[in-house]
N, C-alpha and C positions, 0 to 999 in steps of 0.2 A: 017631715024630714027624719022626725026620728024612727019610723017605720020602717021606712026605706033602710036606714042603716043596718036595723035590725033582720032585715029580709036578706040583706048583701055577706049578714055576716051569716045567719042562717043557711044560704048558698054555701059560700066557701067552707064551711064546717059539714056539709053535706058530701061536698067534692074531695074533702080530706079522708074524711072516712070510705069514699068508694074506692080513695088509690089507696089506701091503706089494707084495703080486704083485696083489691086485686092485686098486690107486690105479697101478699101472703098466699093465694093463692099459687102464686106462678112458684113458689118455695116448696109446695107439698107434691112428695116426688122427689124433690128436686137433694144434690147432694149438698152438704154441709161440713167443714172442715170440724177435724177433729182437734180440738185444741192443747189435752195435754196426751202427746203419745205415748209417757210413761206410765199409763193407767194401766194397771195390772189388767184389766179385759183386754184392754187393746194385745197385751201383748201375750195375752191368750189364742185369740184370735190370729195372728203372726203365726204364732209357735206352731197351732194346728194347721193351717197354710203350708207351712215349710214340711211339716212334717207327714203330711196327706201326700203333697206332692212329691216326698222323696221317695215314700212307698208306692206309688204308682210307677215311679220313674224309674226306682230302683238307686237311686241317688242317695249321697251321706249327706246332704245339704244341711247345714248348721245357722240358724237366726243372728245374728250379727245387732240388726239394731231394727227399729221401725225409724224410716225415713218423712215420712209423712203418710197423712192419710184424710178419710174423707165417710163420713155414714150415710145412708140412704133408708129413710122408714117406707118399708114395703108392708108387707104383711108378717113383719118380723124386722130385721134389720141387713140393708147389706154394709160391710165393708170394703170400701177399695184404698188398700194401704201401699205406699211402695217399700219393698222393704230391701234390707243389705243383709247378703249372705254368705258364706263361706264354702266355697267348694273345692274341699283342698285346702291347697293353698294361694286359689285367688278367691277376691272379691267380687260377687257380682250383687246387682240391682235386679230386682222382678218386681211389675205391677201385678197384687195380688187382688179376687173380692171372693169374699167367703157370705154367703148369707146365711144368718143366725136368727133362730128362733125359740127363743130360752125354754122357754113355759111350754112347749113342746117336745125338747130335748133335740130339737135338727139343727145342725153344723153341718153343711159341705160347701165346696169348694168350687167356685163357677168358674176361676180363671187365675192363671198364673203364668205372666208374660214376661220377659227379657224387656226392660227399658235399655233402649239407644240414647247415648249420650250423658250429656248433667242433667241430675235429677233436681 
């Protein structure tokens, strides 16, 4: 009997560790919230967003705030932040992702989108 018990728990303690390596796997890639967006990188990364795309666009666009955001480990890091901006004198929302790669010195800028509605 007591073999048994031992083989049943040996099972389950088997089973735990396989969904435990595969709920990590399904993670790698995968995006992850950013938890404090007043981290001076973060709002590094923002500043150079707004400020990449204002010279492309020709735009005075001014950073206002990071609204949320989100990291992605690639072969560097990407960011997709939404951020609030000032143009003029209105407000708007853009979904931005910049990917960074420190130890390199490469920052650009893969997207910078108009958000519809509440963010």
């Amino acid at each position: 009997m007591r073999l048994l018990i031992l083989a049943a728990a040996a099972v389950l303690l088997l089973l735990r560790v396989s969904a435990t390596r595969a709920a990590r796997r399904e993670l790698v890639g995968g995006w992850n919230p950013i938890n404090d967006l007043s981290d001076p990188y973060v709002g590094e990364i923002a500043d150079f967003a707004v400020k990449k795309h204002s010279e492309e666009a020709k735009m005075g666009l001014v950073l206002e705030k990071v609204v949320k955001g989100e990291t992605q480990v690639v072969s560097g890091s990407n960011y997709r932040l939404v951020i609030e901006v000032k143009d003029g004198a209105d407000t708007k929302c853009f979904e931005v992702v910049v990917f960074d790669k420190p130890w390199e010195h490469v920052r650009s800028l893969t997207s910078f989108e108009p958000v519809q509605g509440n963010v």
